[in-house]
Structures are given as C-alpha cells and as structure tokens.
LUMROVEX-889858 format. One line per 8 residues: number of its first residue (from 1); their letters; for each residue x, y, z of N, C-alpha, C, O. Coordinates in steps of 0.1 Angstrom, whole numbers. Layout:
BEGIN
NUM) A) X:Y:Z:X:Y:Z:X:Y:Z:X:Y:Z | ...
***
This chain:
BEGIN
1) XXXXXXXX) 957:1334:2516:949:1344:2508:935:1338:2506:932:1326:2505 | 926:1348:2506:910:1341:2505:909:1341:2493:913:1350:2486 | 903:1325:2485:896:1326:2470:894:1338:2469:897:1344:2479 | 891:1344:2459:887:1353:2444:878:1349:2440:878:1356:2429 | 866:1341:2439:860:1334:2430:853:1345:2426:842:1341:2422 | 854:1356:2426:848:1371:2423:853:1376:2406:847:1384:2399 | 865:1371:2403:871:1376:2391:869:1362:2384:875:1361:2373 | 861:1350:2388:859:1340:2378:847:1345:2367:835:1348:2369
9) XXXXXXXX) 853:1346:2359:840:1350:2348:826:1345:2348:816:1351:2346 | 827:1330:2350:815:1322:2350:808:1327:2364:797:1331:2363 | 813:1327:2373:808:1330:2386:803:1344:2385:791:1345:2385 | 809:1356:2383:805:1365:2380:797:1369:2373:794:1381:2375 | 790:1364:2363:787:1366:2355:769:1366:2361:760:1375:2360 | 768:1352:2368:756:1351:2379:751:1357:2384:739:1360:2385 | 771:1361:2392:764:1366:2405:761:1380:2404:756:1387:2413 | 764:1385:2390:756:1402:2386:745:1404:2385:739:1414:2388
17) XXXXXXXX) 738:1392:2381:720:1390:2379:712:1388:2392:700:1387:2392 | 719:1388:2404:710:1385:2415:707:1399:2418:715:1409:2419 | 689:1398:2418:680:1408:2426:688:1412:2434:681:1422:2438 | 698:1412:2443:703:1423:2452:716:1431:2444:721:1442:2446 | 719:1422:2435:731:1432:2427:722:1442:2417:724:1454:2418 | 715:1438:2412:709:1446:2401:699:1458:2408:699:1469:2404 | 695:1454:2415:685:1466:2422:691:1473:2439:685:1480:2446 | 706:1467:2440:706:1478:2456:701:1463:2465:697:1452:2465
25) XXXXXXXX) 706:1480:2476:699:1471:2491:685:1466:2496:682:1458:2504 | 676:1478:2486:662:1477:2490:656:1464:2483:644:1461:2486 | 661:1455:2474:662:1440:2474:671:1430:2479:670:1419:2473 | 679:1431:2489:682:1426:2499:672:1421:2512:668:1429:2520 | 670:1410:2512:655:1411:2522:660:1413:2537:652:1418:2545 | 673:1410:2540:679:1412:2554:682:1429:2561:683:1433:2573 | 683:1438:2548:685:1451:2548:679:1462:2557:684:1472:2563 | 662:1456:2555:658:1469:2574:664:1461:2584:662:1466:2595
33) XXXXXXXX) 670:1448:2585:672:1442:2596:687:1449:2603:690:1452:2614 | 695:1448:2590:710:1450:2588:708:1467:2597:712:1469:2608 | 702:1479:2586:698:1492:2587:695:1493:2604:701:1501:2611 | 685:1483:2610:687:1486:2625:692:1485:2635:687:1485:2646 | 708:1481:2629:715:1473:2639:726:1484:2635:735:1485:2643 | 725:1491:2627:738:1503:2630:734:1515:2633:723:1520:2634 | 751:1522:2636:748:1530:2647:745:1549:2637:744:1553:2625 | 744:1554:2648:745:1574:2641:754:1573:2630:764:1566:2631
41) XXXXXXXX) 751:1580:2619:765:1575:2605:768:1587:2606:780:1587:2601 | 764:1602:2610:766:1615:2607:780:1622:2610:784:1627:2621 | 787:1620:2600:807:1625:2607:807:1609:2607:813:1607:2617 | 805:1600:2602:816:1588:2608:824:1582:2599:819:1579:2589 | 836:1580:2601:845:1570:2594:842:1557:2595:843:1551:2605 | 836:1551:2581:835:1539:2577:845:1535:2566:850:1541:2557 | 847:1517:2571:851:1511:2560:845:1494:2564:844:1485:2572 | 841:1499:2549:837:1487:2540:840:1475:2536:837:1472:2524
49) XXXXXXXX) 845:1467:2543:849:1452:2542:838:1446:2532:826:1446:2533 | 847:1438:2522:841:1430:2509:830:1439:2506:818:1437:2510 | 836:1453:2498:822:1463:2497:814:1453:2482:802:1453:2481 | 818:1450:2478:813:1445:2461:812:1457:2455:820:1465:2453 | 797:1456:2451:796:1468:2437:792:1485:2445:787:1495:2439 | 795:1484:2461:799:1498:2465:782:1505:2470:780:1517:2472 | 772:1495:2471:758:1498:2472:756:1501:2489:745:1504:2494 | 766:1498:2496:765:1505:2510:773:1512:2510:770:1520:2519
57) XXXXXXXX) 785:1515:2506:793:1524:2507:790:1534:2503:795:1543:2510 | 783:1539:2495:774:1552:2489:758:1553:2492:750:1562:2489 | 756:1541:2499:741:1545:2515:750:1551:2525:748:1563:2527 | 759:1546:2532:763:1554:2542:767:1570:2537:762:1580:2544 | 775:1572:2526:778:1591:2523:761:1590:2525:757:1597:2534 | 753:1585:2519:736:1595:2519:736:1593:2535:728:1602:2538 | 738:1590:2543:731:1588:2558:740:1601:2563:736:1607:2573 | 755:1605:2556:757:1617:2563:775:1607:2569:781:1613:2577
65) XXXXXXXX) 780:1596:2566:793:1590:2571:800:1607:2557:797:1613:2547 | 813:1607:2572:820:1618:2562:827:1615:2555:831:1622:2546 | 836:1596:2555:844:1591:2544:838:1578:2547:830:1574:2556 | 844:1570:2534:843:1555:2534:851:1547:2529:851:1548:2517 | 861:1537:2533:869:1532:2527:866:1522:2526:864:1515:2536 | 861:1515:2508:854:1505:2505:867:1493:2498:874:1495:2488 | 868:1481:2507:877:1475:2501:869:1460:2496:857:1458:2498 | 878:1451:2489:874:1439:2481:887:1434:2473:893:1441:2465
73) XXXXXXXX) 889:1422:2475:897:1414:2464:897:1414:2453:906:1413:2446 | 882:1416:2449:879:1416:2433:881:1425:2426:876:1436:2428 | 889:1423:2415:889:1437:2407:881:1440:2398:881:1451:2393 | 870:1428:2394:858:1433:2392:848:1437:2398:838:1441:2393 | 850:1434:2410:842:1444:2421:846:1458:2422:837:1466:2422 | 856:1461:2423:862:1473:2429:863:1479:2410:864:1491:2410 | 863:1475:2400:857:1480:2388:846:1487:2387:844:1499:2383 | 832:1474:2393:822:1483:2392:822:1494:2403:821:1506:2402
81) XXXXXXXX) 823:1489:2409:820:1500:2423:824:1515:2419:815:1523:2419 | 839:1518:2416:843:1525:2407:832:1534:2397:828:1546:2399 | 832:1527:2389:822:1531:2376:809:1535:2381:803:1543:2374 | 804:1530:2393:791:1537:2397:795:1546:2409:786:1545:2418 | 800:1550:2411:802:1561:2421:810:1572:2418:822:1572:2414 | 803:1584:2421:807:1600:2419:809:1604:2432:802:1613:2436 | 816:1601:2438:818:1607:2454:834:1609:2457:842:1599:2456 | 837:1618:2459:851:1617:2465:851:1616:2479:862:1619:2482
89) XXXXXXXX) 845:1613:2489:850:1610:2497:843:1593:2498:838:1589:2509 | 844:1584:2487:847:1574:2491:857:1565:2480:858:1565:2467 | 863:1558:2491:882:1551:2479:878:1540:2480:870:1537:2489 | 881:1531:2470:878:1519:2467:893:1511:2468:903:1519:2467 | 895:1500:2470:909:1495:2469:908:1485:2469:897:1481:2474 | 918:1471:2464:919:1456:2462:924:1456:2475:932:1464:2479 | 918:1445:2482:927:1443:2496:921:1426:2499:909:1425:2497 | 927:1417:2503:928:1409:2508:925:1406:2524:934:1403:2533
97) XXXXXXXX) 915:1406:2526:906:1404:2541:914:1397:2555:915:1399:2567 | 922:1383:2544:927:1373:2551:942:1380:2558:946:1376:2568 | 949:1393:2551:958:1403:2553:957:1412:2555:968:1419:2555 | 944:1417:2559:944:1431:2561:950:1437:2569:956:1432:2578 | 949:1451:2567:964:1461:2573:956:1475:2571:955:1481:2560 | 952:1480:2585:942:1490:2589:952:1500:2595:963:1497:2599 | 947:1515:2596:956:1519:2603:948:1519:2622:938:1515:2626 | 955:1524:2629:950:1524:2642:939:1536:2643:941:1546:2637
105) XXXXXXXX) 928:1534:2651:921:1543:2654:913:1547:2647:904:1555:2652 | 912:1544:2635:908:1551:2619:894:1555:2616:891:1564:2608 | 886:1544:2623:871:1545:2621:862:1540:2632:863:1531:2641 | 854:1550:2629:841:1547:2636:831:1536:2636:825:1531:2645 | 832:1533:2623:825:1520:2621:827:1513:2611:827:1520:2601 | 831:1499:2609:834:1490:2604:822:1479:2601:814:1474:2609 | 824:1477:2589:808:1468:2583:814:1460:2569:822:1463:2560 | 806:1446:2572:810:1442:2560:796:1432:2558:792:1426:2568
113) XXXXXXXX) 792:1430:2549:781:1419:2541:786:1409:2536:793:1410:2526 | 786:1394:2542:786:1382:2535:798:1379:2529:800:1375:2517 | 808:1384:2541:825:1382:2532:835:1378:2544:848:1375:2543 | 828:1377:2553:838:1372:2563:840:1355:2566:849:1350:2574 | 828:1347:2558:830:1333:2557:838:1332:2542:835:1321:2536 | 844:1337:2537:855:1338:2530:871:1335:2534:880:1330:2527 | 872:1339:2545:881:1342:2552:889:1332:2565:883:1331:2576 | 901:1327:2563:898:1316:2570:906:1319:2582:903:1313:2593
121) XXXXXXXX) 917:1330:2582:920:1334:2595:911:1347:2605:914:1358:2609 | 896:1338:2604:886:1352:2612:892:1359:2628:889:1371:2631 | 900:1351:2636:904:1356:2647:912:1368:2640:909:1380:2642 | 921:1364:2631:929:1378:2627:925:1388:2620:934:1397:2619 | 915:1390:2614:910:1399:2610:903:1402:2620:905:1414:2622 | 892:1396:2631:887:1406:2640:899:1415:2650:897:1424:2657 | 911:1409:2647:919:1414:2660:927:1428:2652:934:1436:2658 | 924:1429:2639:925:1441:2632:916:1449:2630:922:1460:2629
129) XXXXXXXX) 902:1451:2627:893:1455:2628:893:1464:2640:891:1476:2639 | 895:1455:2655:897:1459:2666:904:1472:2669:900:1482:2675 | 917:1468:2664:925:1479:2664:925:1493:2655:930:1504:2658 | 921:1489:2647:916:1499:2636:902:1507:2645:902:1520:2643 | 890:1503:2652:884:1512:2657:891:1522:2666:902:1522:2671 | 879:1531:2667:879:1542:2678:878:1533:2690:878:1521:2691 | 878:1541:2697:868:1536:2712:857:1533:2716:857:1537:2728 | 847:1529:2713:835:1526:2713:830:1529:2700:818:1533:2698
137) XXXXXXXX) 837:1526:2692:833:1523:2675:827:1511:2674:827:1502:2682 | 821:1510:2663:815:1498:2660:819:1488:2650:823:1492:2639 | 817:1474:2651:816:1466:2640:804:1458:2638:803:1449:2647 | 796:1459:2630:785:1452:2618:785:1444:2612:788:1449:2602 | 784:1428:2610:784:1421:2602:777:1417:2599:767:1417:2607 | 774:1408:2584:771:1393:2585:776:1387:2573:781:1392:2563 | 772:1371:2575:776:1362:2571:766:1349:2573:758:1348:2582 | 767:1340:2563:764:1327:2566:761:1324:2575:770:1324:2584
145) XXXXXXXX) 749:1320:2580:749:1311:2590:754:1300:2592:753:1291:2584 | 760:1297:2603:766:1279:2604:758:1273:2602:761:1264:2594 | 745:1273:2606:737:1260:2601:731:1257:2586:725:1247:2582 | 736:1271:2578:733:1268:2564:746:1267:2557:745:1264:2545 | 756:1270:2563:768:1263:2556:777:1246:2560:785:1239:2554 | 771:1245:2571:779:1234:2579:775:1222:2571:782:1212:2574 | 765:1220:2561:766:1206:2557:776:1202:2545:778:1209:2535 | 780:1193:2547:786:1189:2530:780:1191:2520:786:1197:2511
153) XXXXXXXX) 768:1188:2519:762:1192:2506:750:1200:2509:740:1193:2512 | 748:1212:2509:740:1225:2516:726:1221:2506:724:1228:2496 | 717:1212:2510:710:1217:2494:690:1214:2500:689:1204:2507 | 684:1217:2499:670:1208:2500:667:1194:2500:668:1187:2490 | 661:1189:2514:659:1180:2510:644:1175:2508:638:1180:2517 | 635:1166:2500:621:1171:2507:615:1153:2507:618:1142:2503 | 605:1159:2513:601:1140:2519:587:1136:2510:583:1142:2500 | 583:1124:2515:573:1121:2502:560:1130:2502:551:1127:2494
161) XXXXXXXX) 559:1141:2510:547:1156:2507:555:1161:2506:549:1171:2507 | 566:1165:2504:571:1172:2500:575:1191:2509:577:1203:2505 | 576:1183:2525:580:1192:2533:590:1188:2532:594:1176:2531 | 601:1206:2532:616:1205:2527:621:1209:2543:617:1215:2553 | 635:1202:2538:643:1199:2555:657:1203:2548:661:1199:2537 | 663:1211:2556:677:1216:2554:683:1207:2559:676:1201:2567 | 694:1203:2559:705:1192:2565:715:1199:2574:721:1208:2569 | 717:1197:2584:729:1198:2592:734:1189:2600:731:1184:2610
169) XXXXXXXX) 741:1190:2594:759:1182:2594:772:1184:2597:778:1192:2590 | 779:1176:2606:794:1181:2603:794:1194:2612:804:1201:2613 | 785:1197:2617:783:1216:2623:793:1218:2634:797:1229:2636 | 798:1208:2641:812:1209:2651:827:1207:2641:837:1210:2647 | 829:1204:2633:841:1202:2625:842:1212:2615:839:1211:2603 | 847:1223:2622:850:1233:2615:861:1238:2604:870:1230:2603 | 861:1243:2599:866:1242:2582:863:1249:2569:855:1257:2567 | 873:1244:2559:864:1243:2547:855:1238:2544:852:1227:2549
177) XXXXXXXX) 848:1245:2531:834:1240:2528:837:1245:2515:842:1256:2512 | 833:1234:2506:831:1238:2491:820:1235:2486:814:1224:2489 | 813:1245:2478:800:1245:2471:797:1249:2459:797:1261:2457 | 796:1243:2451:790:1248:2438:781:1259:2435:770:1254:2433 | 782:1276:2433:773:1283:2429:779:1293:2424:788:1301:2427 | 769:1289:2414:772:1296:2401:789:1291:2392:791:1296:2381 | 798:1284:2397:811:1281:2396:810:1271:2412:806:1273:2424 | 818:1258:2402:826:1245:2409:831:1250:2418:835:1261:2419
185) XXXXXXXX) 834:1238:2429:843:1244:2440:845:1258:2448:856:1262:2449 | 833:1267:2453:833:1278:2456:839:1281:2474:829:1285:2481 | 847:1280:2478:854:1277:2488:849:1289:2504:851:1300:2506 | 843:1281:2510:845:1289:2524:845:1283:2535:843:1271:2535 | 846:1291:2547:851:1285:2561:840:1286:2571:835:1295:2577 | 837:1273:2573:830:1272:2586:833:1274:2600:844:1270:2603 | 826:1281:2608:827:1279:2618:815:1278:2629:805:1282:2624 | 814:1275:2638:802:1273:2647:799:1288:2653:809:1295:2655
193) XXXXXXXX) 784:1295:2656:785:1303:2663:788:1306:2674:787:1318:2676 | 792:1299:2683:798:1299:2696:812:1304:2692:819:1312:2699 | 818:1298:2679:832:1305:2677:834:1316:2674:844:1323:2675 | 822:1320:2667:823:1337:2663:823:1346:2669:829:1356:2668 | 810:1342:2681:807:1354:2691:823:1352:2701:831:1362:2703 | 824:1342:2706:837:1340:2712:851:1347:2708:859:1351:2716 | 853:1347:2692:861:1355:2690:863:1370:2688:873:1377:2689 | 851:1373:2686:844:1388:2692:850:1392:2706:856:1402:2710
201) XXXXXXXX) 846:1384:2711:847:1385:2729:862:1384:2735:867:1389:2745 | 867:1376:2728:881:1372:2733:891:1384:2728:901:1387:2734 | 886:1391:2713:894:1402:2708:890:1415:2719:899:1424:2718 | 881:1418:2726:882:1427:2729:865:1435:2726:862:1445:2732 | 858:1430:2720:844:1434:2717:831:1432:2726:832:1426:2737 | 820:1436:2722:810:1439:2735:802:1434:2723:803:1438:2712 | 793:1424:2726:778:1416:2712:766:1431:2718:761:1434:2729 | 766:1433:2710:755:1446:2713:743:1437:2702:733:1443:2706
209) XXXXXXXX) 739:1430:2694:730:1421:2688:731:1412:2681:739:1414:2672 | 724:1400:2681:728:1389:2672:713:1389:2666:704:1394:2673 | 708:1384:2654:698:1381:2646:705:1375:2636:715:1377:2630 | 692:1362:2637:693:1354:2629:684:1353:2617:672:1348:2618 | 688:1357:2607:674:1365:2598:665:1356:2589:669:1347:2581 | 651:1360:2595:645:1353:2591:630:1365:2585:628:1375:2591 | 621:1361:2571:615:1373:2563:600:1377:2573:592:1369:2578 | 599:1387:2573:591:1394:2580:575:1384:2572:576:1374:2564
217) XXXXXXXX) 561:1390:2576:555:1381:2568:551:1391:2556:546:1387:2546 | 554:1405:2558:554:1411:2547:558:1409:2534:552:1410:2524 | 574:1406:2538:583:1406:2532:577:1389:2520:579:1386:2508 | 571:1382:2529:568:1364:2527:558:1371:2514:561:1368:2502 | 544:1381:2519:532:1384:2513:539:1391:2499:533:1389:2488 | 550:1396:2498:556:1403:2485:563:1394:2477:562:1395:2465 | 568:1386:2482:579:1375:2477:578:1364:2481:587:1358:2486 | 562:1357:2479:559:1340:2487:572:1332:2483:573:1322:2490
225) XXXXXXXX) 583:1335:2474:593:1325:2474:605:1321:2487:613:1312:2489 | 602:1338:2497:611:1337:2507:601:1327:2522:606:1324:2533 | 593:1325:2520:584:1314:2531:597:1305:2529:603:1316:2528 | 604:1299:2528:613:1285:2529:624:1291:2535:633:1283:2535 | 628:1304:2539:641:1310:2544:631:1309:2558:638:1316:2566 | 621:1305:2564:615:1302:2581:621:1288:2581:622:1283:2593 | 626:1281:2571:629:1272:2578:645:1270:2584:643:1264:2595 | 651:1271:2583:663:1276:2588:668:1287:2584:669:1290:2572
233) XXXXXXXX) 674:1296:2597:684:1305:2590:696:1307:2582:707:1301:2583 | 694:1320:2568:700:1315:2562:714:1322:2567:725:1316:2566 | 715:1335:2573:722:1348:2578:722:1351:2591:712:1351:2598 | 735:1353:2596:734:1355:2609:741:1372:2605:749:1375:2596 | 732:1383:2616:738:1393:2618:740:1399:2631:731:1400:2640 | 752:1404:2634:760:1409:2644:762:1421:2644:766:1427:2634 | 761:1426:2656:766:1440:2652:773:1438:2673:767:1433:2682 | 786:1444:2674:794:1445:2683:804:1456:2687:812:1458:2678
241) XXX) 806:1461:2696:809:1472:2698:829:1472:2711:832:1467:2722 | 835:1481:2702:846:1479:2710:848:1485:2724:842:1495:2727 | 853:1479:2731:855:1484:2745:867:1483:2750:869:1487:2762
***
C-alpha cells in the first residue's frame, strides 16, 4: 500500500496553502505544458488517478469529458474534492494506486498529476491502466523527475557566489526515497527514466511525448522565483498512447 501522508494533519495542512492548491491549475506553472499534451476531451471517459482536491477532474467536464472517475487514498482529498464539486457526472472514490482495480475498456483517457512516484509497484499499475483503456486511448502523466528525486538529500546546494547546484546521486539505485516536506519521512519511489518509458513500452504503450518541464521566460518574467527550476528538471511529463 502506498503512504497516505495526505491524511497527516501536519502535512496537510501545508500542502493546502500551496499556490496550486489554493488557486487551480492556472497556478500550476507546468499546466499549458500538461494542457498540450492531451488529447480531444469531447464524449471521453476519464479517470483521474491521485485527483486531490478534484481541480482537473472538473477542467475536463468544462472541456466537454462526458464522465470522470476521480480517485485518491486520501480522505481528505476526496473530502474536499467532494465539497467543491456540483457535477454528477463526476465520482470521487478512496482507492489505493498500488491496488488498483479498473474495469476493462472503460476509458478513454487516463491522467494523473504527481502521484505515481508514490507508488512502488509502477509496472502494475501501468499494466492496469493498460487494460482499463480503449484502444487507442490515452494515458497522461507526470511525476517527479529522477534527477530531482534521486538524491538522498534533494536540497540546494550553493558555492562561494552563490551559484546553486542540484545534487544527483544514487540516480541508478532505485527505490525508496524519504524526504522531509512539510512532514518527516515523506516516502517515495525512485526510479530512472529509462525505467519508466520502458515500462510504458513493455506494457503495451506507444510515448507519443516526453517533456521535461522547464518555465517558459514568461512564466520566469511573472514569477522571477521560478528562474532556478532552468536548473534542473523538476517534472517529467508523459503522455502515451495504447496500441
């Protein structure tokens, strides 16, 4: 079973104050990146892997998806999500990533944000996801980048001017990884990208895009605090298609 660290109160409590929880996707800086990497939403069956507080799951009903099945471990995720959404055609449910249990065929497109380095049997969830598409349905991700999760201690480092250097470490010895944010011990699974797209490919999937996100200089000119996300990637996104 994947941590929870979603119903830790201290952890939660944080991670409600982050500019992308409080304002949506349109403070998400990866979001036109994400937005152009998916496919026609008009009639499609979506579901929502680690939806959180349900802020794509009720962009897709506006793009015209005709259901959405938004799942999450947390039950204070799937609380708020709940409480902010008036739509019947989207269900929220506790579900466990590391066990998931899709039915065949079900959807058109499958998407999840920054929940699948949670997860430490990833072959088996892609080999469900899999099955759960149509035929040339889609799946959308992202997640952590390996190179900004793979060190032991993920943090800045900076030299006597004070040019800052990310550390990477350990980036072949894949695993757990524990990190302090917002709450001790925050637990997730490394792996290299060679293993990701690989298991993409080995399940059965077609890489229709990889981007490794990095802020537009707009994005830098609105928000000079994102200039230090050019130095390494912090997000890798994928979007891959079944065949």
């Amino acid at each position: 079973m994947a941590q929870n660290i979603y119903d830790n109160p201290e952890f939660f409590a944080g991670y409600s104050q982050l500019p992308r929880q409080v304002g949506g996707l349109d403070h998400a800086p990866e979001w036109p990146a994400i937005r152009a990497m998916l496919p026609g939403l008009s009639g499609a069956r979506v579901a929502d892997l680690g939806c959180g507080f349900g802020w794509a799951s009720r962009w897709f009903r506006a793009q015209g998806a005709a259901s959405v099945l938004g799942l999450d471990l947390s039950q204070n995720m799937i609380d708020r999500a709940r409480a902010d959404t008036q739509d019947g055609a989207i269900t929220y449910r506790i579900a466990d990533l590391d066990a998931l249990d899709l039915p065949s065929e079900a959807f058109d497109l499958v998407y999840s944000a920054l929940a699948f380095h949670y997860v430490p049997d990833f072959a088996r969830l892609i080999r469900v996801i899999h099955a759960a598409l149509v035929p040339g349905g889609d799946l959308v991700f992202t997640i952590e980048h390996p190179i900004f999760m793979a060190a032991r201690h993920p943090q800045w480092i900076e030299d006597e001017d004070g040019t800052k250097t990310w550390p990477v470490n350990g980036y072949s010895r894949e695993g757990e990884r524990r990190t302090d944010w917002f709450a001790k011990g925050v637990l997730k699974h490394h792996r290299t990208l060679a293993t990701t797209i690989n298991t993409l490919i080995g399940a059965g999937f077609a890489l229709r895009r990889l981007e490794e996100f990095a802020p537009t200089a707009a994005q830098i000119a609105a928000m000079p605090a994102l200039e230090e996300e050019l130095e390494r990637p912090m997000m890798a996104l994928i979007a891959a298609q079944k065949v």
